[in-house]
C-alpha positions in Angstrom: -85.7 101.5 56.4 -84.3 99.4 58.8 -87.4 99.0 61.0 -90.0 99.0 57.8 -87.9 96.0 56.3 -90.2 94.2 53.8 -92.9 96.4 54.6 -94.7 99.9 53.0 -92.9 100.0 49.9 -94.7 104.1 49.6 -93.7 104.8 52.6 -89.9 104.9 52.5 -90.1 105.8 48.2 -91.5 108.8 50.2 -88.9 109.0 52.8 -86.5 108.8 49.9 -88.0 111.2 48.3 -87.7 113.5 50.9 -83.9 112.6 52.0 -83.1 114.2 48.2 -85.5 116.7 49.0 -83.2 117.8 51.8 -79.9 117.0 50.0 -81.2 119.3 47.1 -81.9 121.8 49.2 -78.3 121.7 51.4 -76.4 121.4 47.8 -78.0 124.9 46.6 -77.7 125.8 50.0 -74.0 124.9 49.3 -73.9 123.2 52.9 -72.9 120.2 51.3 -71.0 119.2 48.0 -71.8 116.3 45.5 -68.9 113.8 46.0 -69.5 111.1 43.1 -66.7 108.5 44.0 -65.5 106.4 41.3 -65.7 103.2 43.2 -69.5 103.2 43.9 -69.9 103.6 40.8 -68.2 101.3 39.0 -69.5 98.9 41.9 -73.1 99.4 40.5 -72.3 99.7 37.5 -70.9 95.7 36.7 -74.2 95.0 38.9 -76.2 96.3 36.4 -74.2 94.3 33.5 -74.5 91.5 35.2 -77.9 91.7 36.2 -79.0 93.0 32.1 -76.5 90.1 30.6 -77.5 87.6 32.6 -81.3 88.6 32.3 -81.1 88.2 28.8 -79.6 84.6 29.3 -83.0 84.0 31.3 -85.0 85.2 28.2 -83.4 82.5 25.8 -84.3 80.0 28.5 -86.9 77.8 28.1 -87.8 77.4 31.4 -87.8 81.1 32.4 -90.9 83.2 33.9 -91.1 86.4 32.4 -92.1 87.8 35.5 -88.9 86.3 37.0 -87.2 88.1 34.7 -88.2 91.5 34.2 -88.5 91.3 38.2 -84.4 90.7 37.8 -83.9 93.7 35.5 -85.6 96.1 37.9 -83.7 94.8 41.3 -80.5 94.3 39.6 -80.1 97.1 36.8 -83.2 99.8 37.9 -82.5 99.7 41.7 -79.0 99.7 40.9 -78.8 103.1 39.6 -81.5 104.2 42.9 -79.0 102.6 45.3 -75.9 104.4 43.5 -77.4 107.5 43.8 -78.2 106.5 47.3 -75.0 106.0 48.6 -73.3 108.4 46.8 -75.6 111.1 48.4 -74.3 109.3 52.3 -70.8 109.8 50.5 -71.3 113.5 50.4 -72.3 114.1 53.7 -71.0 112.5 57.7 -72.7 110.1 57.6 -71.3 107.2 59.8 -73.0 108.9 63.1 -76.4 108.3 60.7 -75.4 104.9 60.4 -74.5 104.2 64.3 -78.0 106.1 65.6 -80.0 104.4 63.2 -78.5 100.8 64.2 -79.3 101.3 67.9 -82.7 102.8 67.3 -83.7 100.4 65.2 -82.2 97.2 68.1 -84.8 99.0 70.1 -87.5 100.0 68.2 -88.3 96.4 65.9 -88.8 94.5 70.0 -90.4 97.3 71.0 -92.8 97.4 68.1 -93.5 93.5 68.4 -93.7 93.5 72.2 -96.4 96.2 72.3 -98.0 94.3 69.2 -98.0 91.2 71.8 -98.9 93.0 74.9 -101.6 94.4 73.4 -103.0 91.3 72.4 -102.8 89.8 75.9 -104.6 93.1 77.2 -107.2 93.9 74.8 -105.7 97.0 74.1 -104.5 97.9 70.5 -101.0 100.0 71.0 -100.1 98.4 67.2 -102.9 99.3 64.7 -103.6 96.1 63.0 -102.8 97.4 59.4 -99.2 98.1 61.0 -99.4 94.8 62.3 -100.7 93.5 58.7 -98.1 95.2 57.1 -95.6 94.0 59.0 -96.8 90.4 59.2 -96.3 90.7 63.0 -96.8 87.1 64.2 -96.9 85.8 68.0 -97.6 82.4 69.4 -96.3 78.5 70.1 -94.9 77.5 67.1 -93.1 74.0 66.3 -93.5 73.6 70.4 -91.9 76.9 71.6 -93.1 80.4 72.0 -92.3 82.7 68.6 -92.1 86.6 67.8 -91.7 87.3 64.4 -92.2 90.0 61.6 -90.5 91.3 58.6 -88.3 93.9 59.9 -86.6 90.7 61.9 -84.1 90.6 58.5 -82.7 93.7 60.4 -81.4 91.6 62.7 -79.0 90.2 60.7 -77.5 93.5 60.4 -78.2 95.0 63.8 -77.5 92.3 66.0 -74.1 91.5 64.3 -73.2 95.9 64.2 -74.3 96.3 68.5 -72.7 92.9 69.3 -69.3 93.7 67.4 -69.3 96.9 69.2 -68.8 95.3 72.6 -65.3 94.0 71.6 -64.0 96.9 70.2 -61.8 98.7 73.0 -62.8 102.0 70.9 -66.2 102.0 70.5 -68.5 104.4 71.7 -70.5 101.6 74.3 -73.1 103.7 76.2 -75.9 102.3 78.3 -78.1 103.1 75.2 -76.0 100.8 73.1 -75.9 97.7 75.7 -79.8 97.9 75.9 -80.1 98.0 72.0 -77.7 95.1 72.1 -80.1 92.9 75.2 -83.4 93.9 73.1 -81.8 93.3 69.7 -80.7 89.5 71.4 -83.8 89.0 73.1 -86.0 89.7 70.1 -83.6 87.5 67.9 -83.7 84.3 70.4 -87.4 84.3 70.3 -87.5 84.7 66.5 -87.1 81.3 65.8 -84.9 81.9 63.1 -82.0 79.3 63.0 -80.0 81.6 60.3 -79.9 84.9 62.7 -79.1 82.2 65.8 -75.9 80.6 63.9 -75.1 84.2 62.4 -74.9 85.5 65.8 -73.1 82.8 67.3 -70.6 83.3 64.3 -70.0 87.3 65.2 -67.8 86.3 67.9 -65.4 84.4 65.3 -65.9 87.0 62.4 -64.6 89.6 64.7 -61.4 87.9 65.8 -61.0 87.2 62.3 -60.8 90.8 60.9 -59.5 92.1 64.1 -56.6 89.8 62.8 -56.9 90.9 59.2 -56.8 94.5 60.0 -54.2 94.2 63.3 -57.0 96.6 65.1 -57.1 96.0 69.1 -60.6 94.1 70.6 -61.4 93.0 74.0 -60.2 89.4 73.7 -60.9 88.8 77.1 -64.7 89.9 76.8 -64.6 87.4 73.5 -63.5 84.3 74.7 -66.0 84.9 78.2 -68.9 85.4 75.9 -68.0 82.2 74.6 -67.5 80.1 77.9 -70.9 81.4 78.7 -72.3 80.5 75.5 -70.7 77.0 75.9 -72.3 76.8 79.5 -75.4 77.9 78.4 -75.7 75.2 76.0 -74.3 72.7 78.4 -77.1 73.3 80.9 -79.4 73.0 78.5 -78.2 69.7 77.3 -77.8 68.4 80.9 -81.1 69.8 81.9 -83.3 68.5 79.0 -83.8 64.4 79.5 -82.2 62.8 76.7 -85.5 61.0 75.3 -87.3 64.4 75.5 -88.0 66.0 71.7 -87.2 69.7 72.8 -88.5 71.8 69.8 -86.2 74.0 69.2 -83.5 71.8 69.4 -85.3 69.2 67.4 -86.1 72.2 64.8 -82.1 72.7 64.6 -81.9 69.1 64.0 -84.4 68.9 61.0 -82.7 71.5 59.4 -79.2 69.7 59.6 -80.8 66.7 58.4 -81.8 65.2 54.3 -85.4 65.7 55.0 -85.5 69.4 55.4 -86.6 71.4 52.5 -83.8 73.1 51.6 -81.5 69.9 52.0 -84.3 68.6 49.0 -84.2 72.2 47.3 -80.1 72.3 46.9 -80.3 68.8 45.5 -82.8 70.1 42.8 -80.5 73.5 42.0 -77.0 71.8 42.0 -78.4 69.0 39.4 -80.3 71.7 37.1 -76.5 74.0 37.8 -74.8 70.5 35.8 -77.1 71.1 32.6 -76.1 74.3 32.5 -72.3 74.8 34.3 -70.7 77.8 32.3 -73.8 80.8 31.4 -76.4 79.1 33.8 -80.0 79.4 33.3 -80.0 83.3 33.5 -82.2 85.1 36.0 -86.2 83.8 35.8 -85.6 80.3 35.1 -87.0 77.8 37.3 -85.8 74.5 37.8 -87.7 71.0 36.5 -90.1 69.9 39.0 -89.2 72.2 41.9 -90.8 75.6 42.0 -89.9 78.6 44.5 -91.9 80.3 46.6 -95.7 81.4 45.8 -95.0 85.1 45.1 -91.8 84.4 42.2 -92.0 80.8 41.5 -88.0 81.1 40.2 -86.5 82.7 43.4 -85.4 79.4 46.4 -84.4 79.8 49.6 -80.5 79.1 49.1 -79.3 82.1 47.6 -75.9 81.2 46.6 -76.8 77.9 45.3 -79.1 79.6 43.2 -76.9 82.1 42.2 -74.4 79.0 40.9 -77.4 77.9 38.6 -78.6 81.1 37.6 -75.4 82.9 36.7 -73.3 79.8 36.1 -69.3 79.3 36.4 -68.6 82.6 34.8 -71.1 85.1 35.9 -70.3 83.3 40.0 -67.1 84.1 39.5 -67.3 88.0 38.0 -69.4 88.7 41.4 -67.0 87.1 43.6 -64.3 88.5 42.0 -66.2 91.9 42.6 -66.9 91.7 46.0 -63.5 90.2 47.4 -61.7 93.2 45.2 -63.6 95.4 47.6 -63.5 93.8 50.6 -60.1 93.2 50.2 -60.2 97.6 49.6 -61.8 98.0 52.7 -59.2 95.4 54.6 -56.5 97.3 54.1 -58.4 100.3 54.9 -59.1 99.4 58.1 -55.7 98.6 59.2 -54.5 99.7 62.1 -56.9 102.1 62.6 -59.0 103.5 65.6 -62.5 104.0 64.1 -64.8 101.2 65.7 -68.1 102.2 63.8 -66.8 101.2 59.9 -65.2 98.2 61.6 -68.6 97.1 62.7 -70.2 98.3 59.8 -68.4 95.3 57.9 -69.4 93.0 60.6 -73.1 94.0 59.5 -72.5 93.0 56.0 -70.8 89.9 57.0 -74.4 89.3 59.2 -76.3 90.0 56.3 -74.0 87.6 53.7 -74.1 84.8 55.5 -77.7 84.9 56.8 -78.2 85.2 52.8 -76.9 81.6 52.4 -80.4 80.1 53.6 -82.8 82.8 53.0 -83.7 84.8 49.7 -82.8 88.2 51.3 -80.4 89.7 48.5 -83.1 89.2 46.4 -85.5 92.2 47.9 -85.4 95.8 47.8 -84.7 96.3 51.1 -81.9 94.3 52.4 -80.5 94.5 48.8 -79.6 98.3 49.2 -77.4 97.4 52.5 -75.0 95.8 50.3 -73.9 99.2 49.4 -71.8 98.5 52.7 -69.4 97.5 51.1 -68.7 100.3 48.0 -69.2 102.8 50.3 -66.7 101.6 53.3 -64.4 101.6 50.1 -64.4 105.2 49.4 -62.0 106.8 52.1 -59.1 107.0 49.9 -56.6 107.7 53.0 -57.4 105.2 55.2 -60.1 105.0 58.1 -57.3 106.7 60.7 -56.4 109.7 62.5 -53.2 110.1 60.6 -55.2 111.1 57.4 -58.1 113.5 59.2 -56.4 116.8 58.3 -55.7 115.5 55.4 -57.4 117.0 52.0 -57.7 114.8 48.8 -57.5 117.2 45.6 -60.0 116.2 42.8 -59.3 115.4 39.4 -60.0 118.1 37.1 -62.8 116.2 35.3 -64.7 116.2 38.9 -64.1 119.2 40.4 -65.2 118.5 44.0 -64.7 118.3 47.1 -63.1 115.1 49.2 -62.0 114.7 52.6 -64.8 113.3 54.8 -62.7 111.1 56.7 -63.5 109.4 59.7 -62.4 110.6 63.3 -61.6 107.9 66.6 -64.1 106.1 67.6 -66.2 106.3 64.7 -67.8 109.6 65.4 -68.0 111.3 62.2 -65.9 112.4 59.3 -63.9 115.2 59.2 -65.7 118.0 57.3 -63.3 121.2 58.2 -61.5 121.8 55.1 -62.8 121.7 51.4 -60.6 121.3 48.7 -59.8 123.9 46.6 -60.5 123.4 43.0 -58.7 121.6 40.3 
């Protein structure tokens, strides 16, 4: 999924499909046991309220596109129920070695794709069909000055980059060669992306692990952190120094635009906060539009600032019912994480952090794909005893309404969870 962000829709329904085709067959096979965990769940669950409250809002406004809105009821109450499933199903099984293989395979297959895709261009020869290439909008060229390497699956990024690059300041994570060249590729496709989100966002990771290192009083490499931001600094510097002050580099111009009033989302927040005043308690509901600004060509009702627009389309109350969801559960999987040795879950939450914050100036939570990665979050929240050592022989009894088996916890280093004793039976 990671690779195919954006991109063949069939495709990974059918991958999908047959991931529960396999779980279906391991759960008769009684190889692995259903493990519905209450906190998934219920996290899904007030999404799908929300989303079926607040679409209903959208209906009774005047401004709304039906399209807008029934598009809101099948991401935020249908693909709820899919992604619950969904992660309920990596619940039941170790899945966190899943997680780690598919992050560095996907740091080096999404370059790999695009630099074949460009070196095959250069050489005539076509390595990339070009109805992969259409599909995943692969795009290479001088753009706004500088050269540019894009496609869909570079959302990823915002999830890989942040995951390999919090790995290097763990002093427990599992750092092969493998992972450093995921890590240089993952950086290497990112600084030619000429995305200014994924740059700040990977600047930020840096800061966002010394922050939850201190929230969860777990050991990193601060040495490692504060060189890889002298270098940063020196980079920059050089730069500076070496471009002549009257000179309009692009990409540093291009940072500039987007820091200044003329740039389009400067304009678009403008719009959004004074259409958010009309409306300041319900909001407009999902599908409505705001007067005189449209969105994007495909749903004229979805903007580029995603939390701006969440202010106007959920209003006071419904903003703060979502934060109040998500900090409950990040605050969850804090203290989970608390003096422990695991490195992979750590990171994990770095990855959704990457993914939040590169939200802020891009519609991403509102697609399929990087939509269902929010899961992150409900699913870190599950390991009732703690993400240590200290609880890996230890076996959670179910209630007696459940009656299955727990105790999939996670080993050092992020390995994999424990799967060596079921629970016996309520």
């Amino acid at each position: 999924m990671l690779v195919l962000m954006r991109s063949y829709f069939l495709v990974k329904l059918a991958l999908l499909g047959v991931f529960l085709l396999v779980f279906a067959v391991s759960l008769l096979a009684n190889k692995v046991h259903l493990n519905i965990h209450p906190r998934i769940v219920w996290f899904y669950f007030s999404t799908a309220i929300i989303g079926l409250v607040w679409s209903f809002i959208g209906l009774l406004n005047p401004t709304h596109y039906r399209e807008g809105v029934f598009a809101s009821l099948k991401l935020y109450v249908l693909w709820s129920a899919a992604f619950c499933l969904l992660w309920v199903l990596f619940r039941s099984m170790p899945s966190l070695r899943v997680f780690h293989t598919s992050f560095i395979i996907a740091g080096l297959a999404i370059p790999a794709v695009n630099l074949l895709a460009l070196y095959g261009s250069i050489s005539g020869h076509q390595f990339v069909p070009s109805a992969i290439q259409d599909e995943l909008a692969i795009e290479y060229g001088f753009g706004h000055g500088y050269f540019q390497a894009s496609s869909n699956n570079v959302i990823s990024m915002f999830l890989v980059a942040p995951y390999l690059l919090a790995m290097q300041f763990r002093k427990d994570a599992p750092n092969s060669l493998v992972v450093k060249l995921s890590l240089f590729a993952s950086l290497a496709f990112a600084a030619t992306s000429g995305r200014r989100a994924l740059w700040l966002v990977i600047a930020l990771i840096p800061c966002l692990v010394a922050l939850l290192s201190w929230l969860t009083a777990t050991p990193i490499k601060f040495r490692r952190l504060a060189l890889a931001y002298s270098a940063a600094a020196l980079i920059a510097l050089a730069v500076l120094l070496a471009v002549p002050m009257e000179t309009d580099t692009a990409a540093i111009s291009g940072v500039q635009r987007a820091l200044s009033s003329e740039d389009m989302r400067s304009q678009q927040g403008d719009y959004l906060f004074a259409a958010f005043l009309k409306s300041p308690l319900l909001g407009t509901g999902f599908g409505a539009h705001v007067y005189g600004y449209l969105g994007n060509d495909d749903w004229q009702s979805t903007y580029e600032l995603t939390y701006l627009q969440m202010l106007l389309n959920l209003g006071l109350l419904g903003t703060a019912l979502v934060a109040a969801l998500f900090i409950s559960y990040f605050r969850r999987v804090i203290v989970l994480l608390k003096g422990t040795d695991s490195a992979v879950p750590f990171c994990l939450l770095v990855a959704f952090l990457g993914l939040v914050l590169g939200a802020s100036t891009n519609p991403y939570l509102g697609g399929f794909d990087s939509l269902c990665f929010i899961g992150l979050l409900p699913f870190l929240s599950t390991f009732k005893q703690g993400l240590s050592l200290r609880a890996a022989n230890h076996v959670e009894r179910p209630s007696r309404s459940r009656r299955m088996r727990y105790g999939d916890l996670i080993r050092c280093l992020g390995r994999d969870e424990d799967r060596s004793n079921p629970a016996s039976r309520a």
